[in-house]
C-alpha positions in Angstrom: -18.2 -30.5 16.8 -15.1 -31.2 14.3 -13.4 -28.0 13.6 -13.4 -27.4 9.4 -10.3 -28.4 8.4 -8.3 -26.0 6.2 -8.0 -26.3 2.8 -4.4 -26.3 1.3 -5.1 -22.6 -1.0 -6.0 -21.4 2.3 -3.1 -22.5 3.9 -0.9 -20.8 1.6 -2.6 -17.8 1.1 -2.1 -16.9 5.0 1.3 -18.1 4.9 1.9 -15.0 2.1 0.3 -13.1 4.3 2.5 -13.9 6.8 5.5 -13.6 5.1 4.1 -9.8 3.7 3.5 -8.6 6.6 6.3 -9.4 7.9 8.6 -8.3 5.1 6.2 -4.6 5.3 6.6 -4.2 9.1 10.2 -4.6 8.9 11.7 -3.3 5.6 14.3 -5.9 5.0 14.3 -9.3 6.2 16.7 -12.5 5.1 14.7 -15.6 4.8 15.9 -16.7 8.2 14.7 -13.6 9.9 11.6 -14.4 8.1 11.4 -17.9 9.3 12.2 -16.2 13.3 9.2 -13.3 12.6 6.5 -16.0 10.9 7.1 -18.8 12.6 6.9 -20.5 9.3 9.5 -23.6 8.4 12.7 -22.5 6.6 11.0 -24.9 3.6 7.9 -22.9 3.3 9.7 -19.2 3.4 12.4 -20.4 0.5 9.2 -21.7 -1.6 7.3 -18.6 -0.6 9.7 -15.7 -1.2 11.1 -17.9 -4.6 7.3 -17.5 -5.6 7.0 -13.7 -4.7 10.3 -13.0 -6.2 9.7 -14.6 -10.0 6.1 -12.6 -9.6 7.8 -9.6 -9.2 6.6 -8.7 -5.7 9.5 -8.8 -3.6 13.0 -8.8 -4.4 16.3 -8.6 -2.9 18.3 -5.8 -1.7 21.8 -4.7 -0.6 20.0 -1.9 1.4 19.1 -3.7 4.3 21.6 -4.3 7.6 20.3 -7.8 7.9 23.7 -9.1 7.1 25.8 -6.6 9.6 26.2 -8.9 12.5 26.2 -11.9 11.4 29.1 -14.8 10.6 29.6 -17.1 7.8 27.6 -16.8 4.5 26.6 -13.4 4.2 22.4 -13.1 4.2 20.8 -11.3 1.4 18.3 -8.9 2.2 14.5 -9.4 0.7 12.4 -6.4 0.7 8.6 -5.4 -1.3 8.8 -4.1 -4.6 7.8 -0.4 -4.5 6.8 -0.2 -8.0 4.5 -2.9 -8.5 1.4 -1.2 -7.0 0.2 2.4 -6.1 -2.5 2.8 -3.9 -4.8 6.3 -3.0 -6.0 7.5 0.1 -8.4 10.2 0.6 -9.8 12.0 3.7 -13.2 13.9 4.0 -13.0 16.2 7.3 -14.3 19.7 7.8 -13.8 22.3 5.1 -10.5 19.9 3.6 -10.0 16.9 1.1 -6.5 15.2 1.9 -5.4 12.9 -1.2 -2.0 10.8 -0.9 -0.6 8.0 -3.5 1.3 5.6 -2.0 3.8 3.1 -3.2 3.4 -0.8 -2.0 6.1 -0.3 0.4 4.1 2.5 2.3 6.3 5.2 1.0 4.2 8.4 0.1 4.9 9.1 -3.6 2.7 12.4 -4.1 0.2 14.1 -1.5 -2.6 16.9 -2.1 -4.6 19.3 0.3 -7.5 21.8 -1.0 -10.0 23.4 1.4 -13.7 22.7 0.5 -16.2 24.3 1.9 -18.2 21.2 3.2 -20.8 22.7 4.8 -22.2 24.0 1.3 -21.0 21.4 -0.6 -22.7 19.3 -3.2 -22.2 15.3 -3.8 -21.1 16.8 -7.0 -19.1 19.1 -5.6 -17.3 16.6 -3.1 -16.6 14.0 -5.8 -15.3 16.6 -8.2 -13.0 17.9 -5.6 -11.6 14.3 -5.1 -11.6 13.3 -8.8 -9.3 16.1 -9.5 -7.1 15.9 -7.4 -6.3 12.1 -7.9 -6.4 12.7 -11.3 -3.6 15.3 -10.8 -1.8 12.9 -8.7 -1.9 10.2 -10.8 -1.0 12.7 -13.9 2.1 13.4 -12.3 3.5 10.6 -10.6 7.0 9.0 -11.4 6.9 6.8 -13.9 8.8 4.4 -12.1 5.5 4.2 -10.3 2.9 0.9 -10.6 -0.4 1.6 -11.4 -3.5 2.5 -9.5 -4.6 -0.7 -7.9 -7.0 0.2 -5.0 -8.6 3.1 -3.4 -9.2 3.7 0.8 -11.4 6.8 2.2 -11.9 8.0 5.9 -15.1 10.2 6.4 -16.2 12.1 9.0 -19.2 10.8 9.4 -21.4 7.2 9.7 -20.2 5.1 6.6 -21.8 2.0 5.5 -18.3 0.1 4.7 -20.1 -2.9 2.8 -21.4 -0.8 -0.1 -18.4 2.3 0.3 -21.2 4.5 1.1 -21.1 7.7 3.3 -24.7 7.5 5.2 -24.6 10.7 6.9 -22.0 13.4 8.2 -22.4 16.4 10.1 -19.7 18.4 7.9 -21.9 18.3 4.4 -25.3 18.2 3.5 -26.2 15.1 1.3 -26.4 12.1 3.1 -26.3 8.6 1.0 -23.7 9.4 -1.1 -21.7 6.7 -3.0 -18.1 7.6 -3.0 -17.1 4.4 -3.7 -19.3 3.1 -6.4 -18.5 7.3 -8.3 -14.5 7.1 -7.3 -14.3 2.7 -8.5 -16.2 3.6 -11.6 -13.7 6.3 -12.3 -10.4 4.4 -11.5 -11.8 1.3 -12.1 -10.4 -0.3 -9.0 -12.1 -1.5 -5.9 -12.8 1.5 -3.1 -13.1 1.0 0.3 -15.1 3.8 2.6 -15.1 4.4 6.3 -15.7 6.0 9.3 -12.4 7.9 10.1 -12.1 6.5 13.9 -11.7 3.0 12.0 -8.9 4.2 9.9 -7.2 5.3 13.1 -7.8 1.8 15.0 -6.0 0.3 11.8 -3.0 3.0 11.6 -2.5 1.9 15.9 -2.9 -1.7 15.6 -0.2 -1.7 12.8 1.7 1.2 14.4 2.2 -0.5 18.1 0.8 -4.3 17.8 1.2 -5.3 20.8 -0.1 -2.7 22.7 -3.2 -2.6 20.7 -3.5 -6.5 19.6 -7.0 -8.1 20.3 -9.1 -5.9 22.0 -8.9 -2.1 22.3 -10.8 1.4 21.6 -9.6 4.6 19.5 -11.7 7.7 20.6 -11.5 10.7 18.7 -12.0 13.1 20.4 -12.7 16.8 18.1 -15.4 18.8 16.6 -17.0 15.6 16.5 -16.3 12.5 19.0 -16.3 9.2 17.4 -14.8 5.4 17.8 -12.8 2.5 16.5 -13.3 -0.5 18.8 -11.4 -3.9 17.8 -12.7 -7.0 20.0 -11.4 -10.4 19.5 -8.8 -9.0 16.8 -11.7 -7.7 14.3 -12.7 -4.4 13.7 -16.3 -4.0 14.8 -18.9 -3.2 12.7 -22.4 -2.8 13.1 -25.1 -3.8 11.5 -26.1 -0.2 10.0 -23.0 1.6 10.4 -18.9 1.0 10.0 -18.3 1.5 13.2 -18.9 2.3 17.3 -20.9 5.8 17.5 -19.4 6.5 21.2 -20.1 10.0 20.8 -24.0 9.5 20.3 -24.5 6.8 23.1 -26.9 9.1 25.1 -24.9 11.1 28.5 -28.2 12.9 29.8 -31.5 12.5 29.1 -33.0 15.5 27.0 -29.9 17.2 27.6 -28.1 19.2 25.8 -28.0 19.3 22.1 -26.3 17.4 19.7 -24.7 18.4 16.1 -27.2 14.9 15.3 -30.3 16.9 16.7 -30.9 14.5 19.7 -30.1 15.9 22.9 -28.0 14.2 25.6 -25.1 12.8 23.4 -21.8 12.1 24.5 -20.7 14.9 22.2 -22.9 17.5 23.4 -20.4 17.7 26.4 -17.2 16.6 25.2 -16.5 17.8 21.9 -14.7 20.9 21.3 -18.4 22.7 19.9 -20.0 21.7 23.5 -16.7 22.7 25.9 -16.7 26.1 23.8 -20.9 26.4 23.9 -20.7 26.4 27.7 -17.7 29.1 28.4 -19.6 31.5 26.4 -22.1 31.5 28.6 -24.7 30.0 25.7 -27.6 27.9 26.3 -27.1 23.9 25.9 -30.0 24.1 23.4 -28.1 26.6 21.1 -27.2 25.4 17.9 -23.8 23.9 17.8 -20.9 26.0 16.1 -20.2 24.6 12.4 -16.6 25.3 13.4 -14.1 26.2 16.1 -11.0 27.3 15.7 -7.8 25.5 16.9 -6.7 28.9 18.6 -9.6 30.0 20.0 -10.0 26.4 21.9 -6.0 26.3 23.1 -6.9 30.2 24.4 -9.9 28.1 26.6 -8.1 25.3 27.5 -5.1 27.7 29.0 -7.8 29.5 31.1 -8.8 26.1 32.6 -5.3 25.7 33.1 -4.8 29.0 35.4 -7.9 29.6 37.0 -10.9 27.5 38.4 -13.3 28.7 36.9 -16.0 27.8 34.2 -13.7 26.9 31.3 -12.2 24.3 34.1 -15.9 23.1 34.8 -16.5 22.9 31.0 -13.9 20.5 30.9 -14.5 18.3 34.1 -18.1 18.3 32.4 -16.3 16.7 28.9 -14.3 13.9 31.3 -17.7 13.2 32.9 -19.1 12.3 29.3 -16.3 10.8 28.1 -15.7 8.6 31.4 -19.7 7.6 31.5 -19.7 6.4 28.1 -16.6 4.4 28.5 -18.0 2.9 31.8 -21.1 1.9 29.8 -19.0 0.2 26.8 -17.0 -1.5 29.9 -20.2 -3.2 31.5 -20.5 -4.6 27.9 -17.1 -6.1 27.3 -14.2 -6.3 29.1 -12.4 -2.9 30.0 -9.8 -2.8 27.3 -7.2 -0.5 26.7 -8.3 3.3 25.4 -6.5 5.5 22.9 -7.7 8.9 22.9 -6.8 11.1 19.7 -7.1 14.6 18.3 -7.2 18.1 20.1 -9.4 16.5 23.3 -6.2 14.6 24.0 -4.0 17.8 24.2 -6.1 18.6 26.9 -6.3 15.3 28.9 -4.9 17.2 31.8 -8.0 18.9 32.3 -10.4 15.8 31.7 -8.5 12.8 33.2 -9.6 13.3 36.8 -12.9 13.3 36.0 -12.8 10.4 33.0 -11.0 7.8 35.5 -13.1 9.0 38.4 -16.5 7.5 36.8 -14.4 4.7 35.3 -13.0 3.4 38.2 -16.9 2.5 39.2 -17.1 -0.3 36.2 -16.8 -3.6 37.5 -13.1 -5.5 37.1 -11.4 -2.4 37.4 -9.7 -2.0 41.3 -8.9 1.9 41.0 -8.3 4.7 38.7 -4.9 3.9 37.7 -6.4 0.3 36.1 -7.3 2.5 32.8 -4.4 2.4 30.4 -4.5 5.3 28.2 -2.4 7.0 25.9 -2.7 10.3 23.8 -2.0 11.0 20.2 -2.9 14.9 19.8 -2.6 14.8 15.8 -5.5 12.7 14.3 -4.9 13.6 10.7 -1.9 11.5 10.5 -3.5 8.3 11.9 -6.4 8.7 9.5 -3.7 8.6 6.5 -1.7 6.0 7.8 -5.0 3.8 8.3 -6.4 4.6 5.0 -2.9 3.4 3.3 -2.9 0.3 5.3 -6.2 -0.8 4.4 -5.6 -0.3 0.7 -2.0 -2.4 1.2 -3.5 -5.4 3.2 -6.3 -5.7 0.6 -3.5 -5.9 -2.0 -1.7 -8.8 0.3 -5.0 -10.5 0.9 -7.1 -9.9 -2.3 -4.7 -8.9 -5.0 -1.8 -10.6 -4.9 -2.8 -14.2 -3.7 -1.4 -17.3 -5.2 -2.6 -17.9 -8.6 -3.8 -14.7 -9.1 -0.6 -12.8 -10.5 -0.6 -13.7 -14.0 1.9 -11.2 -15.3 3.7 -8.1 -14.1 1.4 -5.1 -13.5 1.3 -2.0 -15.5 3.7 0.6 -14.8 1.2 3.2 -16.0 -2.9 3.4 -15.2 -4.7 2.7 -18.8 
């Protein structure tokens, strides 16, 4: 077979990719350091950033300490153009709504918490929340600021990313609900909606690249456990949801149950809910809590800590789950490495032995120091971070292609 070969607008839309995503990892870059980071000719950068200048989307700085150590000619500095874009995030967890604006640079302009009862709330109610307080946001913002140009939302819950829709979630009521088509219709901009654990795949992979480049999973690990898997260097997505649902692969059969109402899930071990369900003393068929509380769980986890006793069991029970249904993903793919994120990673002490222990059974992987895993105890920031990301490399990608800045954007949304 004769590989396609490339046409020349799509040559030159990656190599503006290139050179923006190099110029956003970095802050300030000359045009040789840009060459050195791309891989691009010198020819090519001095033709791109001349292009991305006179459009207004980069320009040059005296800010940046690309020119400290260097002799002959001094280097001028290129950096993005904070004003030319602002972008929105929103998060949907339990009981909160989290809106930021960001600039094009990645610098947080304004940010807004309000505590929603999700539990009882309406689609109504959800959207309303979110509309006013973007619409406050976007009230207030400097006016130095560019315009609205794109939307991102994590959800806790199974998303449908290819029509922004929120399917179902265990922390509201409605299922089916449109955020993107209400929030797009709104702002008039384009919305993107997903599962949260994606979000935080896309805030790591830009956060540490080369640790988590091609292939690798995000667990979170909460009230609710959940994935981001990337495999080949593409988010996966399946074919009725946005992402991997670790924390319903099934663990037991007819086991316990599940905030989803099946019984044997993942989750009905190792989520906060299960580890605090089985301390108590409570059936494994009681309902699950709606909520714990952050204190109430630490108190738990520091009994594990002193004592062998049931809270320790609890947890061995959550590193049994947790292990299994990594072992299963692993007799899929190749073992890759494993971020684990949230309050279940504050307590990877108690759970480790137990996670690697079942682990260390899956084919390819010689003992249980193969796993590479690292913790990130605070998910909340990840999910922000990926949201802004996803809303900046649609600008890079989508937005601001060749031929399709016309004039300079609006400094204020109409």
């Amino acid at each position: 077979m004769i590989d396609e070969i490339a046409r020349p607008d799509d040559v030159r839309r990656q190599n503006r990719r290139l050179v923006l995503a190099a110029l956003r990892r970095h802050g300030h870059l000359s045009r040789t350091d840009i060459v050195a980071q791309t891989g691009l000719s010198p020819s090519t950068v001095s033709a791109i950033t001349t292009a991305l200048i006179a459009e207004g989307i980069i320009g040059e700085s005296r800010d940046g300490d690309v020119t400290s150590n260097r002799r002959g000619r001094p280097q001028v500095a290129l950096t993005l153009n904070p004003e030319i874009a602002t972008v929105a995030t929103v998060e949907l967890a339990l009981n909160l709504v989290h809106a930021v604006l960001f600039d094009y640079k990645g610098q947080m302009i304004a940010e807004e918490f309000r505590r929603v009862p999700t539990l009882e709330a309406t689609t109504d109610d959800l959207i309303g929340s979110m509309c006013l307080m973007l619409d406050n946001l976007l009230e207030n913002r400097p006016a130095t600021a560019g315009r609205l140009m794109h939307i991102s939302m994590g959800v806790q819950g199974v998303t449908d990313a290819a029509s922004a829709t929120m399917l179902w979630s265990p922390i509201t009521p409605d299922s089916n609900i449109s955020f993107g088509a209400a929030l797009s219709e709104r702002y008039g901009v384009a919305v993107a909606v997903a599962n949260d654990c994606n979000m935080i795949a896309e805030a790591l992979r830009w956060i540490d690249s080369e640790h988590y480049a091609e292939d690798f999973a995000a667990i979170l690990l909460s009230h609710g456990i959940g994935m981001g898997l990337y495999l080949k260097g593409q988010q996966f997505v399946g074919a009725h949801s946005s992402a991997a649902e670790f924390g319903h692969m099934l663990h037991v059969p007819n086991g316990a149950l599940c905030r989803c109402g099946r019984h044997g899930c993942i989750e009905a071990y190792a989520s906060d809910y299960a580890i605090l369900r089985r301390t108590s003393g409570q059936d494994e068929n009681t309902q699950p809590a709606q909520d714990v509380d952050a204190a109430t769980f630490g108190d738990v986890a520091d009994r594990a800590r002193a004592a062998d006793g049931e809270e320790r069991a609890a947890f061995r029970k959550a590193g049994q789950a947790i292990g299994s249904g990594l072992r299963s993903l692993f007799s899929l793919i190749d073992p890759v490495p494993v971020a684990l994120v949230g309050p279940g990673a504050g307590v990877f002490d108690l759970i480790e032995g137990e996670l690697r222990g079942i682990v260390s059974g899956t084919s390819g992987w010689g003992s249980t120091q193969d796993l590479n895993i690292r913790c990130y105890p605070e998910e909340h920031p990840l999910i922000l971070q990926g949201c802004m990301m996803t809303s900046l490399l649609h600008l890079d990608t989508q937005i601001f292609a060749p031929g399709d800045i016309k004039e300079a954007p609006l400094k204020r949304a109409v």
